[in-house]
DSSP file (Angstrom, degrees, kcal/mol; ACC not computed):
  #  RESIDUE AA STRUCTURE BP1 BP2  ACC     N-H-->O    O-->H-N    N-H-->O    O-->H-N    TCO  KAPPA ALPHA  PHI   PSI    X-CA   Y-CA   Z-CA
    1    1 A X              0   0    0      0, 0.0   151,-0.1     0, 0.0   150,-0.0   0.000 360.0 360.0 360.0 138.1    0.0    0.0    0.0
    2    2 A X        -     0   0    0     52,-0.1     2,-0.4     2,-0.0    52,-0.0  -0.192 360.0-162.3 -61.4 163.9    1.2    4.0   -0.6
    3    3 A X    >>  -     0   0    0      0, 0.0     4,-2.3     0, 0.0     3,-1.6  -0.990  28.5-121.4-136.8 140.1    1.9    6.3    1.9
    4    4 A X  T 34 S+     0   0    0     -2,-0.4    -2,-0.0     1,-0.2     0, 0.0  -0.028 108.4  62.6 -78.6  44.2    2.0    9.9    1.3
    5    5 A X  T 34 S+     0   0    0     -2,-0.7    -1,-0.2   102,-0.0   102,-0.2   0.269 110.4  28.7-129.4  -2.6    5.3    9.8    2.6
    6    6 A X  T <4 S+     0   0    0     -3,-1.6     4,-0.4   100,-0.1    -2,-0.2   0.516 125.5  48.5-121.3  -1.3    7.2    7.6    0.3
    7    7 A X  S >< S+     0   0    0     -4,-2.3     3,-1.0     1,-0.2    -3,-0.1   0.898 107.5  60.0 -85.7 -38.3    4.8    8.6   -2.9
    8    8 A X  T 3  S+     0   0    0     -5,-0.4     3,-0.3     1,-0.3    -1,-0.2   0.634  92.1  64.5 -35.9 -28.1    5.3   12.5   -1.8
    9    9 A X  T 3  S+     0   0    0      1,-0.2     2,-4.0    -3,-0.1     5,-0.4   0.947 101.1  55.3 -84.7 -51.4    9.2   12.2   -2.3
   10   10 A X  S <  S+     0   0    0     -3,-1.0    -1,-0.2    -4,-0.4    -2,-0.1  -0.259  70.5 138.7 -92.5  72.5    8.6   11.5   -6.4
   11   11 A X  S  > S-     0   0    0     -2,-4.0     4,-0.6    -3,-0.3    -2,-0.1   0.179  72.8 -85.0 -85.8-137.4    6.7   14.3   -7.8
   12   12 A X  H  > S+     0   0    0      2,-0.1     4,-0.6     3,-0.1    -2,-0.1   0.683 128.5  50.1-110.1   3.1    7.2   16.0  -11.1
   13   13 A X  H >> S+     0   0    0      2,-0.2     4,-1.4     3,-0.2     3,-0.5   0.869 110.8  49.8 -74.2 -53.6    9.9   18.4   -9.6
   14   14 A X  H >> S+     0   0    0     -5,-0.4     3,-1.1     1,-0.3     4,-1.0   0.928 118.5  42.0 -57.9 -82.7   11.8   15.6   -8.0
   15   15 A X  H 3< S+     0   0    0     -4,-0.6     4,-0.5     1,-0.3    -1,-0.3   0.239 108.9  48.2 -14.3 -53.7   11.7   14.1  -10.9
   16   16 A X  H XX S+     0   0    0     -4,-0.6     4,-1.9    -3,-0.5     3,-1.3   0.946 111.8  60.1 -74.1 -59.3   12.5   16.8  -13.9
   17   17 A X  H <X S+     0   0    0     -4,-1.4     4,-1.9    -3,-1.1    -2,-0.3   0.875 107.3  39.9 -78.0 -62.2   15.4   17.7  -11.6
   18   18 A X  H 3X S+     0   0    0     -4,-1.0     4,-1.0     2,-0.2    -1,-0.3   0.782 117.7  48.0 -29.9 -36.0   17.1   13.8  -11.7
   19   19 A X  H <> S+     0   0    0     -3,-1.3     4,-1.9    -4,-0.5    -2,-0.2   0.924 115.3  49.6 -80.2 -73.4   16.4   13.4  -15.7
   20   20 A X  H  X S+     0   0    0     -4,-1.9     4,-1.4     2,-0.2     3,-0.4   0.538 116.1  38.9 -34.8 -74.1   18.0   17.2  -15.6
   21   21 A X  H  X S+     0   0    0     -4,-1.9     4,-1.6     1,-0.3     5,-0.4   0.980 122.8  42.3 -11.9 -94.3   21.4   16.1  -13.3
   22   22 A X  H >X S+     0   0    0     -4,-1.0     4,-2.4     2,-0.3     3,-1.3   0.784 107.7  51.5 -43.6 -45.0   21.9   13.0  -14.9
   23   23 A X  H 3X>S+     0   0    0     -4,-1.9     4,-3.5    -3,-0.4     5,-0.9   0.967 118.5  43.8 -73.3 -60.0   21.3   13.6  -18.5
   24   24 A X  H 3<5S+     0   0    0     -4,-1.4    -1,-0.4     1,-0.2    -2,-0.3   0.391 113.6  50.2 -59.4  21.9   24.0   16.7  -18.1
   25   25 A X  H <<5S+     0   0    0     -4,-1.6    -1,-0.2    -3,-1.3    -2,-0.2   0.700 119.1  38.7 -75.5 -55.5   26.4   14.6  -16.0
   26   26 A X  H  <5S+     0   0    0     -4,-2.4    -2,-0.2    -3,-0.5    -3,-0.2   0.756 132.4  19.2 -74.1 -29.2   26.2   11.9  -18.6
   27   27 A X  T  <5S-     0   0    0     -4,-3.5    -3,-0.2    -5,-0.5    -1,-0.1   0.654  87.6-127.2-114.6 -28.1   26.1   14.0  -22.0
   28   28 A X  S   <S+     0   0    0     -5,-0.9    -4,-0.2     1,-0.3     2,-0.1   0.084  74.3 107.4 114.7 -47.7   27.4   17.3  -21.1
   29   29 A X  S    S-     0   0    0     -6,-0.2    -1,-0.3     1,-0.1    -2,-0.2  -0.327  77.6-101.4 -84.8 160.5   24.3   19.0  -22.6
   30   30 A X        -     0   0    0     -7,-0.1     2,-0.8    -3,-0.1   110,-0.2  -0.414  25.6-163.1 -93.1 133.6   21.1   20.9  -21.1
   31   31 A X        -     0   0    0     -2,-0.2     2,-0.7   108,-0.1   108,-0.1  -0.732  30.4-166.8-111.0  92.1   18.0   18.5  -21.2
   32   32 A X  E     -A  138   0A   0     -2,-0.8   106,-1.7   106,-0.5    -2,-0.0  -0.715  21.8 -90.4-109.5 140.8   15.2   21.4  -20.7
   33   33 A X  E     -A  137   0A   0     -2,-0.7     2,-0.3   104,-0.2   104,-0.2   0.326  30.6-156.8  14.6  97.4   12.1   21.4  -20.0
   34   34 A X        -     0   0    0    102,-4.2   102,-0.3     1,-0.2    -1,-0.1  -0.746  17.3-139.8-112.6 172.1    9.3   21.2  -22.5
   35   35 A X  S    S+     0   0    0     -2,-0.3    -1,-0.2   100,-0.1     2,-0.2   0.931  88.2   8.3 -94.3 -56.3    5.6   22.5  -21.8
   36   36 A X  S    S-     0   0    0     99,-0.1     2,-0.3   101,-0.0    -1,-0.1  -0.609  82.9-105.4-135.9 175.3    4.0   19.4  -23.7
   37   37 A X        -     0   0    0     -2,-0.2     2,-0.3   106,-0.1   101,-0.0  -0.766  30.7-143.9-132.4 150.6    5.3   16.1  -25.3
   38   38 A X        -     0   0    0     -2,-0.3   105,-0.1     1,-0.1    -4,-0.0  -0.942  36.1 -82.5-117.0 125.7    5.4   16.2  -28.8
   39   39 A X        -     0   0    0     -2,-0.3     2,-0.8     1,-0.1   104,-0.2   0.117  45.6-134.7   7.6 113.4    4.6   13.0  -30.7
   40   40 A X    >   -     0   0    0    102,-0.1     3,-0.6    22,-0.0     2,-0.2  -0.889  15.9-152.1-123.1 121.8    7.6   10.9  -30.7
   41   41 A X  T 3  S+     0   0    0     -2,-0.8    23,-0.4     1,-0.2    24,-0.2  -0.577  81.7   9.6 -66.4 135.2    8.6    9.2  -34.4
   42   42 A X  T 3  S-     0   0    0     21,-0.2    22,-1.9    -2,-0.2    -1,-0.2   0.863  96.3-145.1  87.1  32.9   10.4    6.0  -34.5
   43   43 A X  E <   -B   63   0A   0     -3,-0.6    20,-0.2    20,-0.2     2,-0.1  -0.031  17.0-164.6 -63.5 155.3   10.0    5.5  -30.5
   44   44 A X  E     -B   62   0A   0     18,-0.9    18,-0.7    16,-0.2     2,-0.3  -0.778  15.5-167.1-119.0  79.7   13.0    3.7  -28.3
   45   45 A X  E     -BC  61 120A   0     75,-1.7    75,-2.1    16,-0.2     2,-0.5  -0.718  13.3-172.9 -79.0 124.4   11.5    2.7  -24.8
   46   46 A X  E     -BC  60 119A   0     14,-0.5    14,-1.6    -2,-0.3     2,-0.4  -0.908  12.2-159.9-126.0 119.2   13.6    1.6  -21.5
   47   47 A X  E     -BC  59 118A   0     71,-6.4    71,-2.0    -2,-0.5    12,-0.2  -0.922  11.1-176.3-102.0 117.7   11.7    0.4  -18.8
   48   48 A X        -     0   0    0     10,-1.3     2,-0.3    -2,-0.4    10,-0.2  -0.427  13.6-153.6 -84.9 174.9   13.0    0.2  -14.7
   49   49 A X        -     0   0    0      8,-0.2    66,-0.9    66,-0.2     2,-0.7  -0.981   6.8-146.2-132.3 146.0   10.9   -1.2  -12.3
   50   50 A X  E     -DE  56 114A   0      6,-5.2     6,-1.3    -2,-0.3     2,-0.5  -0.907  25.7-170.4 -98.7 109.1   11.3    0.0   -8.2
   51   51 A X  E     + E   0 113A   0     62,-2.9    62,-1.1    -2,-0.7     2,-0.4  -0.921  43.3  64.5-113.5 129.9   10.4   -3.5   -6.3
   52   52 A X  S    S-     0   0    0     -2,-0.5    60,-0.1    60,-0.3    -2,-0.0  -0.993 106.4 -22.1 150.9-139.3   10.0   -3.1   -2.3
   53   53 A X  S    S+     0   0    0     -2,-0.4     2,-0.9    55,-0.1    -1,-0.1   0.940 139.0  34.4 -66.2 -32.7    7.5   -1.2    0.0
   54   54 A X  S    S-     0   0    0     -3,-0.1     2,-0.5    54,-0.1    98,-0.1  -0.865  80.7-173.4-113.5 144.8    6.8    0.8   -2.6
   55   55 A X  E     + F   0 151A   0     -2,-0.9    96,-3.0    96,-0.5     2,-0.3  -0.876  15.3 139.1-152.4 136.5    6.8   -0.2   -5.9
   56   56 A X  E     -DF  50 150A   0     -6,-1.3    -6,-5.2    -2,-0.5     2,-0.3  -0.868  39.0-114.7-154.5 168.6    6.5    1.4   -9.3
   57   57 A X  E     - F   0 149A   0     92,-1.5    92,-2.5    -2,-0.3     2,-0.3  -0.996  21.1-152.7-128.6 127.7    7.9    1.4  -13.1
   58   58 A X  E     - F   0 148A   0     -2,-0.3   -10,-1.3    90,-0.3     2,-0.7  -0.806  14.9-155.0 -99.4 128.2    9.9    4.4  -14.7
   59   59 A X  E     -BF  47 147A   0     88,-2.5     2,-1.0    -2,-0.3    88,-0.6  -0.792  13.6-163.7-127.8 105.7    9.7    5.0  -18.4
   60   60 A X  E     -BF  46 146A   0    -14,-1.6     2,-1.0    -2,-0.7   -14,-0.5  -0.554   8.6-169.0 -73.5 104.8   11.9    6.6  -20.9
   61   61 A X  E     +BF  45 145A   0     84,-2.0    84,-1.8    -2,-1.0     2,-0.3  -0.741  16.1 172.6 -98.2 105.5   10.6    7.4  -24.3
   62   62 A X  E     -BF  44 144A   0     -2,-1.0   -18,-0.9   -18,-0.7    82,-0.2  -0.862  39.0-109.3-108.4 153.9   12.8    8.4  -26.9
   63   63 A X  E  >  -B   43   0A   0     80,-0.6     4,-0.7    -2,-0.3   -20,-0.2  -0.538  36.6-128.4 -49.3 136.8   13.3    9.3  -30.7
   64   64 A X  T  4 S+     0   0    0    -22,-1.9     4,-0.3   -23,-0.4    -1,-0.1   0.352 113.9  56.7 -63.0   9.8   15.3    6.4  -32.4
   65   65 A X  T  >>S+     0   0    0    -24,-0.2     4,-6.5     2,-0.1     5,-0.5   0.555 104.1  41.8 -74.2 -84.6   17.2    9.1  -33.4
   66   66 A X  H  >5S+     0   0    0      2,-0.2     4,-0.8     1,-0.2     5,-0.2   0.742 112.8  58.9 -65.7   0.4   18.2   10.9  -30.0
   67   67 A X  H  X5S+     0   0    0     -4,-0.7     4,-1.3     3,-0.1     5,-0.2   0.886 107.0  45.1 -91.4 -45.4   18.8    7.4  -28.7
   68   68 A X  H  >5S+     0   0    0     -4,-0.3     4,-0.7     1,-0.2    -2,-0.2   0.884 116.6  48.4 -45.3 -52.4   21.5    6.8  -31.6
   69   69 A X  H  <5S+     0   0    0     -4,-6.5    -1,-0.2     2,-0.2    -3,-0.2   0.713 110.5  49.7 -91.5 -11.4   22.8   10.2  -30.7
   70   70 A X  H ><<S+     0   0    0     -4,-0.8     3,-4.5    -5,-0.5     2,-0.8   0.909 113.8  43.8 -61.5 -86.6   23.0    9.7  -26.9
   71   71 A X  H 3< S+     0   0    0     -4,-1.3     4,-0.3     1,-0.4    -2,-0.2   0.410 102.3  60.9 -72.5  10.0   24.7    6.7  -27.0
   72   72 A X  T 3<>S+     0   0    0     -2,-0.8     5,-1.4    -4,-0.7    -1,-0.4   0.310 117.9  36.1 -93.2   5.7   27.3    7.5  -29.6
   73   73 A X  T X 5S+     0   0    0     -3,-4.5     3,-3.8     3,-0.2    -2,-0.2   0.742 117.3  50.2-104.9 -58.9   28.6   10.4  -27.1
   74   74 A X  T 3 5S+     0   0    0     -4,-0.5    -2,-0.1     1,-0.3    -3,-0.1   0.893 120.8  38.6 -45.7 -40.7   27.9    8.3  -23.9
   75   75 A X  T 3 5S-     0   0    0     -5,-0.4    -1,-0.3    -4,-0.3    -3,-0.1   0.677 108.7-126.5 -83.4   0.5   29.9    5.6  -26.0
   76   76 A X  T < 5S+     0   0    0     -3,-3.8     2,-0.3     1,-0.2    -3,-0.2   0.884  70.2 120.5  47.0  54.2   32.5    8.1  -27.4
   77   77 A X  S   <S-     0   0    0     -5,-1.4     2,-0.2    -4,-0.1    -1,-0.2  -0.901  71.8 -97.8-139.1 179.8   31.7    6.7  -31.2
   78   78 A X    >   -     0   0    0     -2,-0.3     3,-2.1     1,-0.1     4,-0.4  -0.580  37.3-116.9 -81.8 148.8   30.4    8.0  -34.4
   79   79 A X  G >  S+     0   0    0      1,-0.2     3,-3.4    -2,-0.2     2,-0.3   0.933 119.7  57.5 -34.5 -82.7   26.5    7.4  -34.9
   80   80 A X  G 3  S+     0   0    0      1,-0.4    -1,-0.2    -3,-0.1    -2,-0.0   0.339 100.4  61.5 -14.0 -23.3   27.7    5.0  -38.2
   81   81 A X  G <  S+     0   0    0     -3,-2.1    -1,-0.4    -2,-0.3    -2,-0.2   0.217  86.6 110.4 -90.2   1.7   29.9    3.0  -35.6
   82   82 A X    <   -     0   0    0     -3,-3.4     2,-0.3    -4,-0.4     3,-0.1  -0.408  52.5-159.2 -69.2 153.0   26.9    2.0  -33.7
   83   83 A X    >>  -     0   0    0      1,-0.2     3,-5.9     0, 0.0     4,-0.6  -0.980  36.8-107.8-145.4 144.0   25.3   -1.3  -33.3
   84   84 A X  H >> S+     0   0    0      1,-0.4     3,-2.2    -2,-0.3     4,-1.7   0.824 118.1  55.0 -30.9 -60.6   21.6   -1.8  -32.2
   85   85 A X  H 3> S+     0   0    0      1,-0.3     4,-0.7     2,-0.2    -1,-0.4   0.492  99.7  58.8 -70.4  15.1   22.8   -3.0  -28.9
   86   86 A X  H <> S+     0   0    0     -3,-5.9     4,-1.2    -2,-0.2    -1,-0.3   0.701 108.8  41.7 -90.5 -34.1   24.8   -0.2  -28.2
   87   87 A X  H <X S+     0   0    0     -3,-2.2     4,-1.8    -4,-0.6    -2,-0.2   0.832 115.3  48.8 -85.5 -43.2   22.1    2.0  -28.4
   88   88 A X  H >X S+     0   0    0     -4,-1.7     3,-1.9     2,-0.2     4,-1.8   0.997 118.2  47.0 -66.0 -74.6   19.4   -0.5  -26.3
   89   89 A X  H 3X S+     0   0    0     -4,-0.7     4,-3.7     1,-0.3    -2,-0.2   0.725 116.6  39.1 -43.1 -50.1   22.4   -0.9  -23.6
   90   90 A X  H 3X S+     0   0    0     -4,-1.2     4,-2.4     1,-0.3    -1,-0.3   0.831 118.3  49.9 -99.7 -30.9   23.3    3.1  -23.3
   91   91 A X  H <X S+     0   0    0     -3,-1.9     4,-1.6    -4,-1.8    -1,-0.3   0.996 115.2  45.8 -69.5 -47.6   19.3    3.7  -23.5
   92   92 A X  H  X S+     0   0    0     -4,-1.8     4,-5.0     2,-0.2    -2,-0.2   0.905 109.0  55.3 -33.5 -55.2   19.0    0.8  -20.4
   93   93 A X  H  X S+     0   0    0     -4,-3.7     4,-0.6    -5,-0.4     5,-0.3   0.962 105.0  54.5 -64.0 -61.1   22.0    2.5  -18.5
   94   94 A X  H  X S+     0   0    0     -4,-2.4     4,-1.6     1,-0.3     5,-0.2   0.760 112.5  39.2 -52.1 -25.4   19.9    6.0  -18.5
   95   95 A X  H  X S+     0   0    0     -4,-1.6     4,-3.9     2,-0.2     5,-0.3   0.933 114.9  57.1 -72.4 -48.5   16.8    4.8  -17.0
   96   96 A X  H  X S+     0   0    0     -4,-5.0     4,-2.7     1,-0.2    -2,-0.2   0.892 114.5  43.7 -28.2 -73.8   19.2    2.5  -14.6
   97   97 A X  H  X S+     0   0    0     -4,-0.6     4,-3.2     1,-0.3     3,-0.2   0.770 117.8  36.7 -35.6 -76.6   20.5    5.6  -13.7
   98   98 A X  H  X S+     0   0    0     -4,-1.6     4,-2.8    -5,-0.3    -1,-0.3   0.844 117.3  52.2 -35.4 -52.1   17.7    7.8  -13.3
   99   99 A X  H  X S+     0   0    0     -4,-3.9     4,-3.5    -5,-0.2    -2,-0.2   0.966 104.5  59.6 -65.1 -36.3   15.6    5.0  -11.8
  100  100 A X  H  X S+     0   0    0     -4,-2.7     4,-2.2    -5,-0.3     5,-0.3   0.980 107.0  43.6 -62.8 -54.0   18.5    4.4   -9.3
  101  101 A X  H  < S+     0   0    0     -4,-3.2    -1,-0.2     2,-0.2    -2,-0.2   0.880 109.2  58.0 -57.2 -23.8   18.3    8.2   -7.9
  102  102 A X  H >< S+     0   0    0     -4,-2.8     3,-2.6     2,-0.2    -1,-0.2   0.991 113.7  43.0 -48.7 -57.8   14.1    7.8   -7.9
  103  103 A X  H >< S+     0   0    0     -4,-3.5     3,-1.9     1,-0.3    -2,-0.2   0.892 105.7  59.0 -60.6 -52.7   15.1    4.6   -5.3
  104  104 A X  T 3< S+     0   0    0     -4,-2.2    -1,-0.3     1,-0.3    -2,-0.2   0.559 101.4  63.9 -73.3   2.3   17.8    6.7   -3.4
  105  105 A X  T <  S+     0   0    0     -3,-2.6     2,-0.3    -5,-0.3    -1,-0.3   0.777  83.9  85.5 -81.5 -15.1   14.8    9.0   -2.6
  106  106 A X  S <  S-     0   0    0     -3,-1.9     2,-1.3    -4,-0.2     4,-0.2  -0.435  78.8-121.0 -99.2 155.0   12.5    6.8   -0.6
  107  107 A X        +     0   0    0     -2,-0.3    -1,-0.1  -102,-0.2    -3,-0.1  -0.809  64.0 124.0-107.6  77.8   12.6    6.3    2.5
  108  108 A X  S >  S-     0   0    0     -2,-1.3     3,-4.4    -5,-0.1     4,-0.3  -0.081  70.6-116.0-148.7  32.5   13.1    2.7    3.0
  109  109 A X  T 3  S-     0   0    0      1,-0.3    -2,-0.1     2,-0.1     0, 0.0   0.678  77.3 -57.0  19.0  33.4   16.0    2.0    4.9
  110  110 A X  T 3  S+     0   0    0     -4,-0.2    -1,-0.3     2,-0.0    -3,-0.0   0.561 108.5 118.1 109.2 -13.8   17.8    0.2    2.1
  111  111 A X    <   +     0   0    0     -3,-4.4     2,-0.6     1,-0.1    -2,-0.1   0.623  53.9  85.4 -95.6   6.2   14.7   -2.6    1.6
  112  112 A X        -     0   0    0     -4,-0.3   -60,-0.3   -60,-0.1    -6,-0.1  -0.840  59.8-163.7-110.3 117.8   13.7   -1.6   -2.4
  113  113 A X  E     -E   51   0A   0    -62,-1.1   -62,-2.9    -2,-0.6     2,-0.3  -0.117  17.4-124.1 -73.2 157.9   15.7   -3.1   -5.7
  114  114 A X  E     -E   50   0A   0    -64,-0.2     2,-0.2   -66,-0.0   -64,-0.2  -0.984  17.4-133.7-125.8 126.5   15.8   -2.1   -9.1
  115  115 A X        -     0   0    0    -66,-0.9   -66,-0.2    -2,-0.3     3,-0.1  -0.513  40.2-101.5 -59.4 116.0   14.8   -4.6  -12.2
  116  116 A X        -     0   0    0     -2,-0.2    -1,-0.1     1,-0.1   -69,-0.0  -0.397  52.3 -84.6 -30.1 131.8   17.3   -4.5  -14.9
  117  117 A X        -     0   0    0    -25,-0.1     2,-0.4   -28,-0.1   -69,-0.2   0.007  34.1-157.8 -35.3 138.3   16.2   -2.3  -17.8
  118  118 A X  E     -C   47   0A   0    -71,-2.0   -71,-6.4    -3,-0.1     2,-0.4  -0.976  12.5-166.1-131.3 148.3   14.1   -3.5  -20.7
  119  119 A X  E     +C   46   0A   0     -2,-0.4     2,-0.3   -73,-0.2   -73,-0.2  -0.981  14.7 158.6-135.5 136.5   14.3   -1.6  -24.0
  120  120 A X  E     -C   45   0A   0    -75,-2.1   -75,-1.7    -2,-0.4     4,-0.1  -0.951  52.3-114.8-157.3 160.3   12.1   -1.8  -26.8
  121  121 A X  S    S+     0   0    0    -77,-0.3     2,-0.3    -2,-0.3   -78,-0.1   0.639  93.6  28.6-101.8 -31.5   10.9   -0.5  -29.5
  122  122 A X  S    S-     0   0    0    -77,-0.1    -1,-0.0     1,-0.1   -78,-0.0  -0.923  96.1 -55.6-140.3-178.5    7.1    0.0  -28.3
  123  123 A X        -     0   0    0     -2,-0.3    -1,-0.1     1,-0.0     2,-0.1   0.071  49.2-133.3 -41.7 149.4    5.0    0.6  -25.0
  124  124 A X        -     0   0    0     -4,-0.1     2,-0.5   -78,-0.1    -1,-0.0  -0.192  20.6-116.2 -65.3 178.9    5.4   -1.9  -22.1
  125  125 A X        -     0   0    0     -2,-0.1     2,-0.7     2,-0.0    -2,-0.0  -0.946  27.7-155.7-131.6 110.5    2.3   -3.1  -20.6
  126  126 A X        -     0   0    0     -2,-0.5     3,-0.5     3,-0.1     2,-0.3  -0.784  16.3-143.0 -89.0 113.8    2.5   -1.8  -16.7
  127  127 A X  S    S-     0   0    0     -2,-0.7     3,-0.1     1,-0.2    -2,-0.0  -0.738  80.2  -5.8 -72.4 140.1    0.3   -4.3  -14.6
  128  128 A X  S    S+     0   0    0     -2,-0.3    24,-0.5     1,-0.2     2,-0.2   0.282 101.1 143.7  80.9  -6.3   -1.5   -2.5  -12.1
  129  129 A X  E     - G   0 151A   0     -3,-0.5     2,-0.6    22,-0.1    22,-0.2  -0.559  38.4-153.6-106.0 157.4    0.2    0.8  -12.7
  130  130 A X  E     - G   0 150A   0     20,-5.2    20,-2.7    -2,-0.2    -3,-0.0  -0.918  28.9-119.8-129.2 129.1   -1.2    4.0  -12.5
  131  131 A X  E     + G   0 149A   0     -2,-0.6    18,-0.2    18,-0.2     3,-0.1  -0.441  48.7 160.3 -57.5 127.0    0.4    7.0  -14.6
  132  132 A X  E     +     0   0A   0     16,-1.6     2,-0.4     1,-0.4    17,-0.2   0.287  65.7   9.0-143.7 -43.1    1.3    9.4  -11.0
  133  133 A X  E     + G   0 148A   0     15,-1.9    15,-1.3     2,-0.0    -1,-0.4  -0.966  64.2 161.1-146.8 136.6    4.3   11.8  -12.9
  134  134 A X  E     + G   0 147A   0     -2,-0.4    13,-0.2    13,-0.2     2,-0.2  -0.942   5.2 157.6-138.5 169.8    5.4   12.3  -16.2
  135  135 A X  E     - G   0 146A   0     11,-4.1    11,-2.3    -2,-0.3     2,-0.4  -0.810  18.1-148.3 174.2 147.3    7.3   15.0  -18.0
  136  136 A X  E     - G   0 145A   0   -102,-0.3  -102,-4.2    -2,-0.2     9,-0.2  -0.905   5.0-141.3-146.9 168.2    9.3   15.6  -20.8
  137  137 A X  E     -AG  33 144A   0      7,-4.6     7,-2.3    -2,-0.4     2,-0.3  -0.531  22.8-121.6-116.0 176.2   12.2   17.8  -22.2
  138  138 A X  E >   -AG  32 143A   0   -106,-1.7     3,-0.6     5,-0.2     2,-0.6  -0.831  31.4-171.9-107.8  62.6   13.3   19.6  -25.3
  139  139 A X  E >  S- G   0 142A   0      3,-2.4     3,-2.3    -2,-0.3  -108,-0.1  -0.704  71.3 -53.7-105.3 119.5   16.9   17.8  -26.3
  140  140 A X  T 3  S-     0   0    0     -2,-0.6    -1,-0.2     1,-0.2     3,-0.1   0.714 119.1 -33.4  -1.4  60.7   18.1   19.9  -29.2
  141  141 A X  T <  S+     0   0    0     -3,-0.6     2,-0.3     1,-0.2    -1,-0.2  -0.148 122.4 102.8 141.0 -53.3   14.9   19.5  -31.3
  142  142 A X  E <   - G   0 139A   0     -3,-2.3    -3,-2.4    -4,-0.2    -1,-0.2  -0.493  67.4-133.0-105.7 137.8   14.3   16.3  -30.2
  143  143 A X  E     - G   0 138A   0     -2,-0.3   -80,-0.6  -104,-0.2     2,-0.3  -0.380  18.3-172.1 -90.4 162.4   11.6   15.2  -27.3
  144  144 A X  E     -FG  62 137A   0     -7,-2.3    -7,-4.6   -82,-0.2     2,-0.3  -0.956   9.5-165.1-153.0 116.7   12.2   12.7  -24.1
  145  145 A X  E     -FG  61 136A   0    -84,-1.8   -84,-2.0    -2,-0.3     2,-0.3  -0.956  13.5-170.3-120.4 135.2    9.8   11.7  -22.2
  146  146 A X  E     -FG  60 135A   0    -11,-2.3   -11,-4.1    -2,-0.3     2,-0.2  -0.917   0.7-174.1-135.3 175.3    9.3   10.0  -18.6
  147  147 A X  E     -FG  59 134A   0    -88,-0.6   -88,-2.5    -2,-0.3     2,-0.5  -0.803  14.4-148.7-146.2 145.5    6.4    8.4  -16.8
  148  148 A X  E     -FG  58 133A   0    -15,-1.3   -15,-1.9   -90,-0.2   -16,-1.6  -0.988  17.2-161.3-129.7 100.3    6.3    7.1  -13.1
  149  149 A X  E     -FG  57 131A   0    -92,-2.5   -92,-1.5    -2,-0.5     2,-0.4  -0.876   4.5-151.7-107.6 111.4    3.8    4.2  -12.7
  150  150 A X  E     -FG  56 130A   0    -20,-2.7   -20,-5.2    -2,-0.5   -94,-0.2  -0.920   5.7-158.6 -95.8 144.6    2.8    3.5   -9.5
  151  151 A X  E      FG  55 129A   0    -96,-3.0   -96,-0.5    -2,-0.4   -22,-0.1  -0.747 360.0 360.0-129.2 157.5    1.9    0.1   -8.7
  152  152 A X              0   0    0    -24,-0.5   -96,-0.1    -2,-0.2   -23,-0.1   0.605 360.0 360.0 -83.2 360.0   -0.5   -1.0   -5.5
């Protein structure tokens, strides 16, 4: 069952502010803030799941485009040196990543795990989960969006 004290920690502030850290840590570049999510062509999707008192699924929605051109900086290579599973891994690590600061927020003395990433090419199917934050950024052109599934 939730508590407003461990759903309270992941709103859409907490939230924007991690994607925001991490993406510049990891790329260098500004991820900012877009007012609405724009249709995304040619989608790349990485799914975490948060398993323990609380438990929920984090989703990253990308262009197959901006995933090719994250993970050829993240990887130091040319797009054109890529191979599909370089792009699925580097898309995997940024929701690890991200999903790992969500967990370090709760207030759970240590008891909640993170699912390896699963990356695909279209939506997951969240049992049980109820859309509680999304938001997405502007990265140069191209939109990224994540979604916070809480599960009972």
């Amino acid at each position: 069952m939730f508590t407003d004290k461990k759903t309270s920690v992941v709103d859409e502030a907490a939230l924007s502010e991690i994607v925001t850290f991490v993406w510049q840590t990891l790329v260098g570049t500004d991820a900012e803030p877009a007012a609405t999510s724009a249709p995304i062509d040619d989608p790349r999707i990485a799914t975490i799941s948060i398993g323990g008192p609380w438990t929920a699924a984090l989703v990253v929605t990308v262009s197959a485009e901006l995933a090719r051109s994250y993970a050829a900086t993240l990887l130091g290579l040319e797009v054109a040196e890529l191979e599909a599973d370089d792009v699925a891994d580097a898309l995997g690590e940024l929701a690890n990543v991200v999903g790992g600061n969500v967990k370090g927020m709760l207030d759970d003395d240590g008891a909640s795990t993170l699912t390896l990433p699963i990356v695909s090419p279209s939506t997951p199917s969240i049992t049980g989960g109820q859309l509680t934050v999304s938001c997405t950024f502007d990265i140069e052109g191209q939109p990224m969006s994540w979604e916070l599934y809480e599960r009972p």
